[in-house]
C-alpha positions in Angstrom: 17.8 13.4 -67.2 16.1 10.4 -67.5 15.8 7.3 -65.0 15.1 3.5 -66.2 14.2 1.4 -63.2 13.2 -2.3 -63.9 10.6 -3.7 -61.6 9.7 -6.9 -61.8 5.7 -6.9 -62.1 3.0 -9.1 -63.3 2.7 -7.6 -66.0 7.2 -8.3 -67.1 7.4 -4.7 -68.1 10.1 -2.7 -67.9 9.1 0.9 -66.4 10.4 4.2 -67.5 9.8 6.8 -65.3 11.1 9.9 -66.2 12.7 11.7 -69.2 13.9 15.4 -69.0 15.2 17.6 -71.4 15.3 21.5 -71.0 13.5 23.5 -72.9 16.5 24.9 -74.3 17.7 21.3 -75.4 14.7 20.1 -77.5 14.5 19.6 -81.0 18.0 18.4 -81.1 17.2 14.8 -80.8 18.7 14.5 -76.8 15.0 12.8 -75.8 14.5 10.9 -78.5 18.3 9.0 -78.1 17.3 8.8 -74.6 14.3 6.7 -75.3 16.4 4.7 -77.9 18.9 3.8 -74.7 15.6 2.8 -72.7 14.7 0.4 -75.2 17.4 -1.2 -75.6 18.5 -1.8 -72.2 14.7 -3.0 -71.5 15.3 -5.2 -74.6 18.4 -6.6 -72.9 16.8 -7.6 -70.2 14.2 -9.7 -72.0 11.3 -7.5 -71.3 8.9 -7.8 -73.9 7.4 -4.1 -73.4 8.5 -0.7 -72.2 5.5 1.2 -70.3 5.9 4.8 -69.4 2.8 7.4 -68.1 3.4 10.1 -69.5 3.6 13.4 -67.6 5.2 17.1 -68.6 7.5 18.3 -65.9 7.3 21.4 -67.9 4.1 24.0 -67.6 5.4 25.0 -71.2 4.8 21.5 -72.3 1.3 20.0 -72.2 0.9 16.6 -71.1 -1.1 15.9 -74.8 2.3 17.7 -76.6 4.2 14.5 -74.8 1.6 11.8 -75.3 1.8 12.6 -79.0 5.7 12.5 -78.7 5.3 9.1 -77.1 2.5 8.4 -80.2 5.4 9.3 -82.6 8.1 6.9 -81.1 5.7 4.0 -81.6 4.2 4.2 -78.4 0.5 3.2 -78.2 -2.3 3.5 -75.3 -2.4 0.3 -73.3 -5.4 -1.9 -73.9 -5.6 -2.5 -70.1 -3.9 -0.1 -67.9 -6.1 3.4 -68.4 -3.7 6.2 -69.4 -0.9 4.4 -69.7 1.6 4.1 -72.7 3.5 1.0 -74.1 5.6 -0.1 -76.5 6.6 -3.8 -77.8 10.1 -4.8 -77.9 11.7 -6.8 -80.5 13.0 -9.7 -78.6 
């Protein structure tokens, strides 16, 4: 499951909340599509940057096994929002 919401900030980011995929559905590439989607509908909509916090939903899952997921989608740690996640869009 995953939710994109776009909310017009100060900051003209498009949001991603939430990403799920069971346990049992990982490694099959389900998440990382999912992102892709994001992107590109963030990208549509002329945002220059998607931001995400990221938190597991999953006590299997650490929150530092998903940050580095995030690292290895390009994501990066925001210069000014602590403990947040972005990543620049191609306009």
């Amino acid at each position: 499951m995953s939710v994109l919401k776009v909310v017009p900030r100060k900051t003209d980011a498009a949001v991603l909340y939430e990403i799920f995929i069971r346990s049992s559905q990982r490694r099959n590439g389900f998440g990382r599509t999912i992102l892709g989607i994001a992107e590109s509908i963030a990208q549509e909509k002329k945002f220059p940057c998607l931001q995400l916090r990221p938190h597991s939903l999953d006590p299997s899952f650490s929150d530092e096994d998903l940050k580095n997921w995030y690292f290895d989608q390009g994501y990066k740690l925001s210069e000014v929002h602590d403990g947040l996640l972005e990543k620049k869009l191609e306009l």
